[in-house]
PLY file of the C-alpha trace (Angstrom):
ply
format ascii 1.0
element vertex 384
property float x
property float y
property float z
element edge 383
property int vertex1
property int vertex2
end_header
-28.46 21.67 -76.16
-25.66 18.89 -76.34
-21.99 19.60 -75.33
-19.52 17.21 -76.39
-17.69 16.81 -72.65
-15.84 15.13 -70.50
-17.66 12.77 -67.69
-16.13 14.32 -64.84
-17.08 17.74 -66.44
-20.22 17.20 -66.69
-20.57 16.06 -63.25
-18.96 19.05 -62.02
-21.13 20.97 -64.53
-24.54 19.70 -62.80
-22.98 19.76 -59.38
-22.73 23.80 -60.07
-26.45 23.74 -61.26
-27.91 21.84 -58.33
-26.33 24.76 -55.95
-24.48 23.08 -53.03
-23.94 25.38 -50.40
-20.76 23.36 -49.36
-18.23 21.80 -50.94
-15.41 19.62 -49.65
-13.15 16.80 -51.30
-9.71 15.09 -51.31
-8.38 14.67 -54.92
-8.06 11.11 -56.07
-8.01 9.50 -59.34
-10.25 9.50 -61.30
-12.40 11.82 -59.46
-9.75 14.67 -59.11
-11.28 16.33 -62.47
-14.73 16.88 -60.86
-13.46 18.21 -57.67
-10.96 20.40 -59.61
-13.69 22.23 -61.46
-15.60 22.72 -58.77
-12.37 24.32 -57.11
-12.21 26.83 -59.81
-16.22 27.44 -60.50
-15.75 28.62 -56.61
-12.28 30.45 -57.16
-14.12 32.18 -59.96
-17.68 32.92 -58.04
-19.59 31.28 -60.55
-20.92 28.87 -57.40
-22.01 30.50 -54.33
-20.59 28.23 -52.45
-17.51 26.95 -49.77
-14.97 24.92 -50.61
-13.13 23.38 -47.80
-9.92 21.84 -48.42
-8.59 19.04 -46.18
-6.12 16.71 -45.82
-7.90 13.36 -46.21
-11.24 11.52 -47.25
-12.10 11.33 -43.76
-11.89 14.98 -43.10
-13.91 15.28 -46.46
-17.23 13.27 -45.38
-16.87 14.65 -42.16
-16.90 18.35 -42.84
-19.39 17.69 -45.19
-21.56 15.72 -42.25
-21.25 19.07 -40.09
-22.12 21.73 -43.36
-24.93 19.67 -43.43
-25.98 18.97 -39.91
-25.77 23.19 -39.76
-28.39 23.23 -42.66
-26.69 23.20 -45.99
-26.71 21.30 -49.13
-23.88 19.68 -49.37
-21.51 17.47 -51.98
-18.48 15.43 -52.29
-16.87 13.21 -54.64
-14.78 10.26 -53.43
-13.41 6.94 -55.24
-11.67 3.31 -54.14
-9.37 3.56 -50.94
-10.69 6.99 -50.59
-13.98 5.80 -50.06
-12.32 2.88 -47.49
-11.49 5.84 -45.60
-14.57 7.32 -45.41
-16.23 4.17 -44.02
-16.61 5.25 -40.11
-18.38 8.84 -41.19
-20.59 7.13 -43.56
-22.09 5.28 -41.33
-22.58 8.33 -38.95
-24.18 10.37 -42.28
-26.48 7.68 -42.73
-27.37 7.28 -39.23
-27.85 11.30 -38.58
-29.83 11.11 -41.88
-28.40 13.99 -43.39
-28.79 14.28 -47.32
-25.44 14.53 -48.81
-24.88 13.35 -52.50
-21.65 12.31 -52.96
-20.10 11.08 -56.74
-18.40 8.07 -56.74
-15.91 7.09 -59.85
-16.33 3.84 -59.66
-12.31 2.05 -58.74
-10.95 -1.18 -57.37
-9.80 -1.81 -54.15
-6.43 -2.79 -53.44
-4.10 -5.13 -52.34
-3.27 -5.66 -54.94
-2.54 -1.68 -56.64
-5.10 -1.10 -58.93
-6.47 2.14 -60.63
-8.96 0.79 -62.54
-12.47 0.24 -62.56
-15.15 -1.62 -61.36
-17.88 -1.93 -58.21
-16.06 -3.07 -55.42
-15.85 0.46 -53.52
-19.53 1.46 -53.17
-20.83 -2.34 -53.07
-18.69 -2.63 -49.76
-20.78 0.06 -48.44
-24.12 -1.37 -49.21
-25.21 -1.60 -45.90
-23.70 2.05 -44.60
-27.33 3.43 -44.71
-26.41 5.31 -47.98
-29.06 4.95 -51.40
-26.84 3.94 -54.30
-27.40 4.72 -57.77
-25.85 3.56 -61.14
-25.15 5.26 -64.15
-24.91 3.52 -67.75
-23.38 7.11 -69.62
-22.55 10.19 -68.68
-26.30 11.63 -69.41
-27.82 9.43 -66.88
-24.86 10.08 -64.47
-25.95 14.05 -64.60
-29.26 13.54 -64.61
-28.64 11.08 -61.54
-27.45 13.80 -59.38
-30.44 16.42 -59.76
-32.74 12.91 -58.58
-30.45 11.89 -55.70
-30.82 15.51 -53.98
-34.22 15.50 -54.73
-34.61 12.05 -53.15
-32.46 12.55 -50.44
-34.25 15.50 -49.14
-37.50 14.54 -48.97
-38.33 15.18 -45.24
-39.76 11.13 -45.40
-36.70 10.23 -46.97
-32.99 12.27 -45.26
-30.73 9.73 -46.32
-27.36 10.02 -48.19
-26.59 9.16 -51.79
-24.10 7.82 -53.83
-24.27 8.56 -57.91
-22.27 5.41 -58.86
-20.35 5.89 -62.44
-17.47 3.66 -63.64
-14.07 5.59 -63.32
-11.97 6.21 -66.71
-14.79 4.13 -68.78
-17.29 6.67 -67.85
-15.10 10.10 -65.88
-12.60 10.06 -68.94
-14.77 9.53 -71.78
-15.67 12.71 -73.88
-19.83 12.22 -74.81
-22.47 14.15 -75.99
-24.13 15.46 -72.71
-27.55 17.43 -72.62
-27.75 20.06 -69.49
-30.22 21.78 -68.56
-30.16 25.52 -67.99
-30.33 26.95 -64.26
-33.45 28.08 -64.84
-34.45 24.03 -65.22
-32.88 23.13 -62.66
-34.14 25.68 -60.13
-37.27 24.71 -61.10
-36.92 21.19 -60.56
-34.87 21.24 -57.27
-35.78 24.41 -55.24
-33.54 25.24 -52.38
-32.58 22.66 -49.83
-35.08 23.23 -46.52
-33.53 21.35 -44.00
-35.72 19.48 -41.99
-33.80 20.35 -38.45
-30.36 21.63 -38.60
-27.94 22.85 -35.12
-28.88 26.41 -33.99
-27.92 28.08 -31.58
-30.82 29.68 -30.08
-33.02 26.46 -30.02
-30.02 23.64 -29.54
-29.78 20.32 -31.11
-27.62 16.86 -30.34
-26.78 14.70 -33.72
-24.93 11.02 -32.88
-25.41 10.85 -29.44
-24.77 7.78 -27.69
-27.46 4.74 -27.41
-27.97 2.21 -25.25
-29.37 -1.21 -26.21
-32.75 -0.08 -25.56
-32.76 2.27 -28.32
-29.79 1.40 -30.68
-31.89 -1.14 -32.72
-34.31 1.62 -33.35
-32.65 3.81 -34.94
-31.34 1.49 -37.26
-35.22 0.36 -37.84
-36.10 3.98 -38.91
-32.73 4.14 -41.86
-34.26 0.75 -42.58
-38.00 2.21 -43.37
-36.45 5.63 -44.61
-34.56 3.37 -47.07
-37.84 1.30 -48.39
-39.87 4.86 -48.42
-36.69 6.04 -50.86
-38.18 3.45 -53.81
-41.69 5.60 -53.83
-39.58 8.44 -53.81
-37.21 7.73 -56.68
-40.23 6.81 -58.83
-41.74 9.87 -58.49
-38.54 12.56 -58.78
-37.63 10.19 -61.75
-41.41 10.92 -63.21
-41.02 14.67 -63.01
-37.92 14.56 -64.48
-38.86 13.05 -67.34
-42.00 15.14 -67.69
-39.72 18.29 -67.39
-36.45 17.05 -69.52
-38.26 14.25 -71.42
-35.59 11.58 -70.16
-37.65 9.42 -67.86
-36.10 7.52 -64.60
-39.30 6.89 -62.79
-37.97 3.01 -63.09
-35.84 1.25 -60.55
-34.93 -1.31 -63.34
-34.60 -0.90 -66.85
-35.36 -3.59 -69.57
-33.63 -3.95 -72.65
-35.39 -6.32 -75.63
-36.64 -8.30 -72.70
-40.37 -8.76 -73.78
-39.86 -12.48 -75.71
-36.78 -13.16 -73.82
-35.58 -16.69 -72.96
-32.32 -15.93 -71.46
-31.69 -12.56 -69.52
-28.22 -10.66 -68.69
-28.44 -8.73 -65.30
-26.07 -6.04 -64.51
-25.40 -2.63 -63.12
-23.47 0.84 -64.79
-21.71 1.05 -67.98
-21.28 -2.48 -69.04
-24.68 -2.19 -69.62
-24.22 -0.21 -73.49
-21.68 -3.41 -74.14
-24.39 -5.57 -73.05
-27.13 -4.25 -75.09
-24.59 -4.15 -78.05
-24.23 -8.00 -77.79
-27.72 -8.65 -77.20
-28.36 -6.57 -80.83
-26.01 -9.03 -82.36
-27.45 -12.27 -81.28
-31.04 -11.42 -81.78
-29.61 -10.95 -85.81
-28.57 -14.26 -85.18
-32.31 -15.32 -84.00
-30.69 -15.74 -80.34
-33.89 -14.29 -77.86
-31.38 -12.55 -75.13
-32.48 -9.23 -73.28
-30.93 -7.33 -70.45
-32.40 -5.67 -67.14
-29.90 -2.77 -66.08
-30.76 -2.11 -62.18
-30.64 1.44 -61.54
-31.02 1.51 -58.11
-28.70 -0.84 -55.65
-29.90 0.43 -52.92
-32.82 0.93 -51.86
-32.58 -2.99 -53.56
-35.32 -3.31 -56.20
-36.16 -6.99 -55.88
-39.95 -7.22 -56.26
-38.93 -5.14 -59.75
-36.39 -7.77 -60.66
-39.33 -10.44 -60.04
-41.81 -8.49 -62.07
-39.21 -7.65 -65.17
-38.42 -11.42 -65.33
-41.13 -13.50 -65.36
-41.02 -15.80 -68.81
-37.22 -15.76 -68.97
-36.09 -19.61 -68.65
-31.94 -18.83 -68.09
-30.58 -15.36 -65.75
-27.18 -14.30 -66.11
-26.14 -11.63 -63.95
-22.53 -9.99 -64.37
-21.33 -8.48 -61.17
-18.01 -5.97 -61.24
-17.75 -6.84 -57.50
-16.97 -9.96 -55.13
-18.33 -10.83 -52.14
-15.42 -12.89 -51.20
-16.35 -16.31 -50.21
-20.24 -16.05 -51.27
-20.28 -14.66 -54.76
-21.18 -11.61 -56.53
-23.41 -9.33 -54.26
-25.78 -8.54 -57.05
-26.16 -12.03 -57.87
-26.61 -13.17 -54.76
-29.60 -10.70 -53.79
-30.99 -11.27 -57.88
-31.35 -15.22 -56.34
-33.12 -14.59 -53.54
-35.50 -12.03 -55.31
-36.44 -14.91 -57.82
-36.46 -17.61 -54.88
-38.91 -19.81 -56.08
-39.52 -18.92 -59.64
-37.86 -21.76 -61.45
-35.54 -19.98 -63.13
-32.25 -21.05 -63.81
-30.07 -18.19 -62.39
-26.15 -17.74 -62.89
-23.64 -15.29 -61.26
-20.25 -14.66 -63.03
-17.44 -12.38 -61.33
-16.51 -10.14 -64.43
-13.87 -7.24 -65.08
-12.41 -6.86 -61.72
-9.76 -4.81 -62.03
-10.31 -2.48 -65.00
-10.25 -5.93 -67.34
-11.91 -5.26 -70.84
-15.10 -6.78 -70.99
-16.03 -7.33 -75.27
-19.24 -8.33 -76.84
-17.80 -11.59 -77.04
-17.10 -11.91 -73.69
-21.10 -11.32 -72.63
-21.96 -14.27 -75.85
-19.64 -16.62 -74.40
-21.61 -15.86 -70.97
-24.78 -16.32 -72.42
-23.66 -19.77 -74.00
-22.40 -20.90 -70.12
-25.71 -19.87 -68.90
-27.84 -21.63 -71.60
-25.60 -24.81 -70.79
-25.73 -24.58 -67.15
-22.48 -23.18 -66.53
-22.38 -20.35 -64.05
-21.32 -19.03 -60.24
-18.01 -18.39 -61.26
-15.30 -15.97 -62.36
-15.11 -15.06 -66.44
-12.40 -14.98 -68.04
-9.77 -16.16 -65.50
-6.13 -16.20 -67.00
-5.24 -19.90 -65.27
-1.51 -19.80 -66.24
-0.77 -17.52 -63.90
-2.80 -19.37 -61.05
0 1
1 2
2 3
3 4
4 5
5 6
6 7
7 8
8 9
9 10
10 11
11 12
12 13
13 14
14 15
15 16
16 17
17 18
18 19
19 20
20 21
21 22
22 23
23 24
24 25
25 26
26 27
27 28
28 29
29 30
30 31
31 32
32 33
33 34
34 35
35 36
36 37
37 38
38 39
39 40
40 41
41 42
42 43
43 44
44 45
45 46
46 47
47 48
48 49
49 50
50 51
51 52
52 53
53 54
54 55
55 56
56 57
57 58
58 59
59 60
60 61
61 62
62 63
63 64
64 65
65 66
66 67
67 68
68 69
69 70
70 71
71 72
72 73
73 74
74 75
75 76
76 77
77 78
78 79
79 80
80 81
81 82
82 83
83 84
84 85
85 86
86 87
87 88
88 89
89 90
90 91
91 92
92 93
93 94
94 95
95 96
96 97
97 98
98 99
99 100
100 101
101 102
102 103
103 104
104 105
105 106
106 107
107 108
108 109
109 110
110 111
111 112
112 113
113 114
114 115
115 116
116 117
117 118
118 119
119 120
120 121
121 122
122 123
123 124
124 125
125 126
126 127
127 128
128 129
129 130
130 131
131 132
132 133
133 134
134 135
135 136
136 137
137 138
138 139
139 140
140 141
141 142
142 143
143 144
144 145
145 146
146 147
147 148
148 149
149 150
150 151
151 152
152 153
153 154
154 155
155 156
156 157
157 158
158 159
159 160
160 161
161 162
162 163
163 164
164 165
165 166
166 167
167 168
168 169
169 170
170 171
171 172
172 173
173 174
174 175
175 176
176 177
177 178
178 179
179 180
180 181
181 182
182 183
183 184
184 185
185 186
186 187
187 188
188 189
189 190
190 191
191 192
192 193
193 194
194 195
195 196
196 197
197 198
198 199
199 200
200 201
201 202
202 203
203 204
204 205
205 206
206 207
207 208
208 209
209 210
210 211
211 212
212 213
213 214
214 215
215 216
216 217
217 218
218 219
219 220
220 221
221 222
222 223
223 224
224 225
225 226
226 227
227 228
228 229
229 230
230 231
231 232
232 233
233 234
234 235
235 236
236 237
237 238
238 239
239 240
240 241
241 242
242 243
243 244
244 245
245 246
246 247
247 248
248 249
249 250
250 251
251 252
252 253
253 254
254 255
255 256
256 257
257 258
258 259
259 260
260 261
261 262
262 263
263 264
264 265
265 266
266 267
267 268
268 269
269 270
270 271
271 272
272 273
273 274
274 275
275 276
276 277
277 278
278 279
279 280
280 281
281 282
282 283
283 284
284 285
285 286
286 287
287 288
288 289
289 290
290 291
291 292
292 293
293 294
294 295
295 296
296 297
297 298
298 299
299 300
300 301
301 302
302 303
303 304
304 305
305 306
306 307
307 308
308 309
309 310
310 311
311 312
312 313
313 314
314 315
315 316
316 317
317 318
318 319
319 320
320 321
321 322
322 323
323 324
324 325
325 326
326 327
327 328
328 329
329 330
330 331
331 332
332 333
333 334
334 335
335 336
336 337
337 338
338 339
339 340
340 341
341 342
342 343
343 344
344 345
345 346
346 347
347 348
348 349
349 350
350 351
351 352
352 353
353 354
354 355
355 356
356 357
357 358
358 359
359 360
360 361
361 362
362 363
363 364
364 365
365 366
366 367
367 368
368 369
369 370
370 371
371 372
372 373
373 374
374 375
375 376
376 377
377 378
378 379
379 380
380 381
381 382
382 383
């Protein structure tokens, strides 16, 4: 049945349903609703669960590392500098390969102060170890989180996950959201069976120190674990859809892309703007498509390959900067079509929380078709 909610409600909502054993979070905008629901779902025993408060994001992740090092399922919700200060215990997550899912509301970074939306928090962490995954509305964003844990514990898989969603466009917004019932979900994601966890009687050591003789492979195993997590997405995403009819068994998603000549690229919410342009210029006999990429990491390039062939232009929007080099999604879309001939442009877009209008992605799509491209949109050069 649909409920007309709140982003961060539903979120909190699905969190309930997927039955985390352990729950621990410092409040920052424009997560704080999620977390705050959870706080009273607990308060009010309608979750089984613990919720540790803390005094930092740091003391977040890391409580949440030990819950789930002792054996629990385990969730957090983070955003923007709070993220930043996870960085050092992400890395350790990753590399003990415990399966936390942790929400991210998607929130720039400062200097300078900024609230607002867009990638630049969990692309910075691309290489932490941790799969990333990004949400168009707030359906896919709950339906994300029943995949990730199901993903993340596979016993071939044990890595960490981020559900990406774009802060205020997506955690604010009020939409028609379908959940399922905890019946559904307990029948799609049984209870979490850890695949070693610290006990007493038969001890453990997690994070111990390496020497260079073995440092590189453990960082080889996150690296398979990580490829492995593409076969696994596919297939949770399958049963989901054959349970809840909403298919996600796809790493990328195309939109009108079949006759294409010119393709838009891009990543979360933007993504319903996009396809609302593309609607418009087909009317006006203009053959433009999109490919939303679900899945960041593990990085679906032989996907991107495959969904492109017979476009002539790629324009790939990117709500992040890789200072000095580009947009990361750009730069990893060219070398996935290395070779192919086609004409591929990266433009830095809505950094910041700036509006991004159907206009805006035409006016891309002309740059692209002219052979305009690798640069920021929309810069305000007065003030330069």
């Amino acid at each position: 049945m649909l409920e007309f909610m709140e982003g961060s409600h539903a979120v909190a909502e699905i969190v309930k349903r997927c039955r985390p054993q352990v729950i621990s979070a410092y409040p920052i905008t424009p997560q704080t609703h999620i977390v705050e629901d959870l706080a009273q779902m607990v308060a009010n025993c309608e979750i089984d669960a613990e919720y540790i408060t803390v005094e930092s994001e740091f003391s977040a992740l890391s409580a949440c590392l030990g819950a789930s090092a002792a054996g629990s399922r385990v969730y957090s919700a983070t955003t923007s500098q709070g993220l930043a200060l996870m960085f050092e215990v992400c890395f350790n997550v990753a590399g003990m390969r415990q399966p936390i899912v942790m929400t991210i509301a998607n929130r720039s970074l400062g200097a300078p102060l900024s609230i607002w939306n867009d990638q630049q928090d969990s692309i910075s962490l691309r290489d932490s170890g941790w799969l990333q995954f990004y949400a168009e509305d707030n359906q896919e964003t709950a339906d994300l989180h029943m995949i990730a844990y199901k993903v993340c514990e596979d016993h071939d898989i044990l890595l960490p996950a981020f559900v990406c969603f774009d802060g205020f466009i997506l955690t604010h917004t009020f939409e028609p959201v379908s959940l399922p019932t905890q019946e559904e979900v307990d029948a799609y994601l049984p209870a979490f069976t850890p695949y070693q966890r610290l006990d007493a009687a038969n001890p453990l050591s997690f994070g111990m120190y390496a020497t260079p003789e073995y440092y590189m492979e453990f960082r080889y195993e996150v690296d398979r674990a990580m490829q492995r997590a593409k076969d696994a997405f596919v297939k949770a995403g399958r049963e989901f859809g054959e349970q809840f009819g909403r298919d996600y068994s796809a790493l990328v998603e195309g939109y009108r892309l079949e006759d294409a000549d010119t393709a838009l690229v891009a990543m979360g919410s933007i993504c319903g703007t996009v396809k609302d342009a593309v609607d418009e210029m087909r009317e006006h006999g203009r053959k433009v498509g999109l490919l939303k990429i679900r899945t960041y990491r593990p990085f679906p390039a032989q996907e991107i390959a495959d969904a492109l062939k017979g476009v002539s232009t790629v324009a790939v929007l990117d709500k992040n900067i890789s200072l000095g080099n580009g947009g990361a999604v750009g730069t990893e879309v060219k070398a996935a079509l290395y070779g192919s001939g086609i004409s591929i442009y990266d433009y830095i877009i809505a950094l910041g929380g700036r509006d991004v209008r159907k206009r805006d992605i035409a006016a891309i799509v002309d740059l692209a078709e002219k052979g305009k491209g690798d640069m920021f949109y929309g810069l305000r050069t007065e003030v330069l």
